[in-house]
C-alpha positions as CSV (number, residue, x, y, z in Angstrom):
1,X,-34.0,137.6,73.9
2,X,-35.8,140.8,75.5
3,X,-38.8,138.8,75.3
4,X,-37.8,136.3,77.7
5,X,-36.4,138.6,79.8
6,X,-33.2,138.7,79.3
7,X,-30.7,142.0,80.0
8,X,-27.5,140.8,79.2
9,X,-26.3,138.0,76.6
10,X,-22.8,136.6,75.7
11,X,-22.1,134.0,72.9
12,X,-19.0,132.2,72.1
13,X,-18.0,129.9,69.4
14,X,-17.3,126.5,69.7
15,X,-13.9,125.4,68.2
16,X,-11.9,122.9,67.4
17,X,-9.2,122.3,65.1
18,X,-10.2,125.0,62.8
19,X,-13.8,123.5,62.7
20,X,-16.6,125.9,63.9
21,X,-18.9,123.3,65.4
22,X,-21.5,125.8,67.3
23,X,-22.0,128.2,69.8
24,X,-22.2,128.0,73.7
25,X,-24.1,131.2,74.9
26,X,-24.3,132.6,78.2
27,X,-27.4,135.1,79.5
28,X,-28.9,136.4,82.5
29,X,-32.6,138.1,83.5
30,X,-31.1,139.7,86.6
31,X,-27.3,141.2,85.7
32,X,-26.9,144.7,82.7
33,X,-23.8,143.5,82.3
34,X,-20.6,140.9,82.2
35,X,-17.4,141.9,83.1
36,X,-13.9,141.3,81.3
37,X,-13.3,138.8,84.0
38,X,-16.8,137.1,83.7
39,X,-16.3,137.5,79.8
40,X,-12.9,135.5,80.1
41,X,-14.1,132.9,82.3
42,X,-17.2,132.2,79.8
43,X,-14.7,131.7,77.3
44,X,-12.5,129.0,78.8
45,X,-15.7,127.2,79.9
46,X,-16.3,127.6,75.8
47,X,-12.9,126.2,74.7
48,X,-13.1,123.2,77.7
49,X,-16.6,122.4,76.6
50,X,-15.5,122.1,72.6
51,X,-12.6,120.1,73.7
52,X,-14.7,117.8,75.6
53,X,-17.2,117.7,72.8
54,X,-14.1,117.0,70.2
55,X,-13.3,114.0,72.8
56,X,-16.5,112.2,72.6
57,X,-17.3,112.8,69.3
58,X,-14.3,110.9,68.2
59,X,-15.0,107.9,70.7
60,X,-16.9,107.0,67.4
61,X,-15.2,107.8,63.9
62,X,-18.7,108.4,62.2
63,X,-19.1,111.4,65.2
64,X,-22.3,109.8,66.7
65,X,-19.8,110.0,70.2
66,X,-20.6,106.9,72.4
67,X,-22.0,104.3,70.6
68,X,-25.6,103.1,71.2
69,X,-26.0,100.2,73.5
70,X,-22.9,100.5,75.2
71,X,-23.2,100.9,79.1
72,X,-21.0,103.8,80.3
73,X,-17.5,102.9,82.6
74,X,-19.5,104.7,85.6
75,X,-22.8,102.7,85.3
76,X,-21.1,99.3,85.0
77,X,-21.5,96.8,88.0
Protein backbone atom coordinates (compact mmCIF):
# COMPACT_ATOMS: atom_id res chain seq x y z
CA UNK A 1 0.00 0.00 0.00
CA UNK A 2 3.13 2.42 0.78
CA UNK A 3 3.77 2.26 -2.76
CA UNK A 4 0.80 3.99 -3.80
CA UNK A 5 1.00 6.23 -1.24
CA UNK A 6 -1.00 5.37 1.19
CA UNK A 7 -0.41 6.28 5.26
CA UNK A 8 -3.24 4.90 6.80
CA UNK A 9 -5.45 1.72 5.82
CA UNK A 10 -8.62 0.12 7.40
CA UNK A 11 -10.28 -3.17 6.21
CA UNK A 12 -13.47 -4.66 7.25
CA UNK A 13 -15.24 -7.83 6.48
CA UNK A 14 -18.19 -8.18 4.62
CA UNK A 15 -20.88 -10.33 6.42
CA UNK A 16 -23.88 -11.75 6.18
CA UNK A 17 -25.60 -14.44 7.80
CA UNK A 18 -22.48 -16.16 8.96
CA UNK A 19 -21.16 -15.97 5.37
CA UNK A 20 -17.85 -14.08 4.90
CA UNK A 21 -18.40 -12.76 1.41
CA UNK A 22 -15.35 -10.07 1.23
CA UNK A 23 -13.88 -7.24 2.39
CA UNK A 24 -14.69 -3.37 2.02
CA UNK A 25 -11.38 -1.43 2.78
CA UNK A 26 -11.01 2.10 3.54
CA UNK A 27 -7.41 4.21 2.95
CA UNK A 28 -6.15 7.53 2.72
CA UNK A 29 -2.72 9.26 1.11
CA UNK A 30 -3.22 12.36 3.21
CA UNK A 31 -4.55 11.26 7.04
CA UNK A 32 -1.67 8.96 9.81
CA UNK A 33 -4.51 7.92 11.22
CA UNK A 34 -8.45 6.99 11.79
CA UNK A 35 -10.04 7.57 14.80
CA UNK A 36 -12.52 5.26 16.98
CA UNK A 37 -15.28 7.41 15.66
CA UNK A 38 -14.06 7.27 11.95
CA UNK A 39 -13.29 3.49 12.69
CA UNK A 40 -17.01 2.99 13.79
CA UNK A 41 -18.52 4.79 11.05
CA UNK A 42 -16.38 2.65 8.35
CA UNK A 43 -17.93 -0.20 9.96
CA UNK A 44 -21.57 0.50 9.65
CA UNK A 45 -21.01 1.62 6.04
CA UNK A 46 -19.37 -2.14 5.99
CA UNK A 47 -22.42 -3.92 7.59
CA UNK A 48 -25.05 -1.46 5.30
CA UNK A 49 -23.05 -2.26 2.26
CA UNK A 50 -23.10 -6.36 2.90
CA UNK A 51 -26.74 -6.06 3.64
CA UNK A 52 -27.36 -4.26 0.50
CA UNK A 53 -25.23 -6.70 -1.35
CA UNK A 54 -27.17 -9.76 0.48
CA UNK A 55 -30.41 -7.89 -1.02
CA UNK A 56 -29.43 -7.91 -4.59
CA UNK A 57 -27.80 -11.02 -4.66
CA UNK A 58 -30.95 -12.81 -3.78
CA UNK A 59 -33.12 -10.78 -6.43
CA UNK A 60 -31.78 -13.89 -8.32
CA UNK A 61 -31.55 -17.42 -6.42
CA UNK A 62 -28.43 -18.45 -8.58
CA UNK A 63 -26.72 -14.96 -6.83
CA UNK A 64 -26.01 -13.38 -10.29
CA UNK A 65 -28.32 -10.24 -8.46
CA UNK A 66 -30.44 -8.51 -11.18
CA UNK A 67 -30.99 -10.61 -13.93
CA UNK A 68 -29.57 -9.75 -17.43
CA UNK A 69 -31.81 -7.99 -19.70
CA UNK A 70 -34.02 -6.68 -17.27
CA UNK A 71 -34.41 -2.71 -17.35
CA UNK A 72 -34.09 -1.30 -13.76
CA UNK A 73 -37.57 0.28 -11.96
CA UNK A 74 -35.60 3.78 -12.18
CA UNK A 75 -34.79 3.57 -15.97
CA UNK A 76 -38.21 2.43 -17.00
CA UNK A 77 -40.36 4.99 -19.13
Amino acid sequence: MKSYGVSVYACNPLMAGGELLGTLSFASRTRTHFDADELEFLETITHSFAGSYMRWRLLDPAGRGPQEGRVPRHARP
